[in-house]
C-alpha positions as CSV (number, residue, x, y, z in Angstrom):
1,X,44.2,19.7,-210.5
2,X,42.7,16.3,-210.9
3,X,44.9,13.6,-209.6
4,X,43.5,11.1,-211.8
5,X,41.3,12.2,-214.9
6,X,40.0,8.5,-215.5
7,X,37.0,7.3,-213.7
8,X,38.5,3.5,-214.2
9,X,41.7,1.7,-213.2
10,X,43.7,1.1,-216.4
11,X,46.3,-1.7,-215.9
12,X,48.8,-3.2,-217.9
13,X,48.8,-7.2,-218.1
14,X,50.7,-9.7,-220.9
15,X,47.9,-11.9,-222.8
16,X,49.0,-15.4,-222.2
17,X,46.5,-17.3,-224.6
18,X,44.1,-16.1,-227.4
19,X,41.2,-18.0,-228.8
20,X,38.9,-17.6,-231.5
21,X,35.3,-17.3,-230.0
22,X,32.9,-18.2,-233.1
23,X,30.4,-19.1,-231.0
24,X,29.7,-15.6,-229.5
25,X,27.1,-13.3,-231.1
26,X,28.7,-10.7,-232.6
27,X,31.7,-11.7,-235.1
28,X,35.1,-12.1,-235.1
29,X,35.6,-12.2,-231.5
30,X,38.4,-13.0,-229.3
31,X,38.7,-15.0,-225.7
32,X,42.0,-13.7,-224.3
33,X,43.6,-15.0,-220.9
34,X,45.8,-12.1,-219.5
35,X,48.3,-11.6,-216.7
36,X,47.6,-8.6,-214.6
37,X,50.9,-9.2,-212.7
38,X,51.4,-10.7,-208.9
39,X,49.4,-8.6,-207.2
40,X,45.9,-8.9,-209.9
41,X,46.2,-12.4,-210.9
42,X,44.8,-13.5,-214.3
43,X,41.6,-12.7,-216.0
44,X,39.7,-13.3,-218.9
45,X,38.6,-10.6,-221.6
46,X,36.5,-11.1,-224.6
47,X,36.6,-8.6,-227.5
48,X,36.5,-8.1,-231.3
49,X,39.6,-8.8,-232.3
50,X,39.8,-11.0,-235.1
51,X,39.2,-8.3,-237.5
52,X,42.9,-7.3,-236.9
53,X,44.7,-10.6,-235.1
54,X,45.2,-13.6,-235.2
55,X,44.8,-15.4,-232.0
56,X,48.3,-16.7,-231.7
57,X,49.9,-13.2,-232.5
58,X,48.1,-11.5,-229.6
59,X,49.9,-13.9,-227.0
60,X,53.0,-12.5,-225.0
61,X,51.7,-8.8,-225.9
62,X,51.4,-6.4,-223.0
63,X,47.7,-5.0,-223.5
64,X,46.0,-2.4,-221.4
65,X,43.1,-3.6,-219.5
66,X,40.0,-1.9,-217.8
67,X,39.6,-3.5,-214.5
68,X,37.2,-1.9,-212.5
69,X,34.2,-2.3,-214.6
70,X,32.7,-5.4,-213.6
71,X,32.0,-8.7,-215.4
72,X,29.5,-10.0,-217.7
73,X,28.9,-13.4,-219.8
74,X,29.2,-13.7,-223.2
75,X,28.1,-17.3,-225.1
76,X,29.1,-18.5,-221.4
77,X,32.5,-17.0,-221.1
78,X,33.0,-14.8,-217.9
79,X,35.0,-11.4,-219.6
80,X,36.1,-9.7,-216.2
81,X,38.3,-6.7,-218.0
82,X,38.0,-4.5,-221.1
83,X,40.6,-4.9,-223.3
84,X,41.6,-1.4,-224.3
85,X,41.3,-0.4,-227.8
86,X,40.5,2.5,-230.4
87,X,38.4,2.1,-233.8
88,X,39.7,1.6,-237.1
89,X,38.0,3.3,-240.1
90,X,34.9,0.8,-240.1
91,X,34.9,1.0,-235.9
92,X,36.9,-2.3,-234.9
93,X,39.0,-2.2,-232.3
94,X,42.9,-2.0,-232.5
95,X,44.9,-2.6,-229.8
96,X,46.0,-0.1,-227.4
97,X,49.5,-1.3,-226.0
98,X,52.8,0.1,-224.3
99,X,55.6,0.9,-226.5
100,X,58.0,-0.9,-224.7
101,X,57.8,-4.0,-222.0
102,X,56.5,-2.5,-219.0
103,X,55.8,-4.6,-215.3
104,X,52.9,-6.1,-215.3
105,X,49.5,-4.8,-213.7
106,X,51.0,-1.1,-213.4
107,X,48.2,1.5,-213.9
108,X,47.7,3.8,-216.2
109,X,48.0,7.8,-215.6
C-alpha cells in the first residue's frame, strides 16, 4: 500500500492578510500572506480568488497549501505555495479548507 498517494506536501496554514492584486495579468487575483505554523514560517501565495472572496474575509481562515512546488513571480510578487482549491462551474477556484481549526502546518494524508 502506498504510504502517501500525493506526490506534494499538503499543509495546513491560517491566511494572515489578503490583498487584491489588480495589477497581475490574469483577473481577480489574490496576494495572500499565510502561516504555516512554527516549524514552516510564513509565505506568500497568489491565486484567483476574487471571483469568490473578498480579501478581508479570507483572513484568519485555515487554507491548505502546496509547499513543495517551488516559487515563481507574478507582477513582481514571489507566490512560494499553491493555495489549494477546486473549480466552480465556470473553473475558478473555491477554497479547499478544514472543517474545523486544525494546528497549523500539519500535512495532509
Amino acid at each position: 500500500m502506498v504510504e502517501n498517494p500525493f506526490e506534494t506536501e499538503i499543509r495546513v496554514g491560517r491566511v494572515l492578510e489578503a490583498k487584491s492584486f489588480p495589477e497581475a495579468n490574469k483577473p481577480k487575483m489574490t496576494k495572500l500572506w499565510i502561516d504555516l505554523g512554527e516549524d514552516h514560517g510564513e509565505v506568500q501565495s497568489a491565486g484567483q480568488l476574487d471571483h469568490h472572496y473578498e480579501p478581508e474575509e479570507l483572513e484568519g481562515r485555515q487554507v491548505l497549501c502546496a509547499t513543495t512546488l517551488g516559487s515563481v513571480r507574478i507582477a513582481g510578487f514571489k507566490s512560494e505555495v499553491l493555495t489549494v482549491g477546486v473549480p466552480d462551474e465556470e473553473g475558478y477556484p473555491v477554497l479547499v479548507e478544514p472543517e474545523t481549526d486544525v494546528p497549523l502546518g500539519g500535512v495532509l494524508f
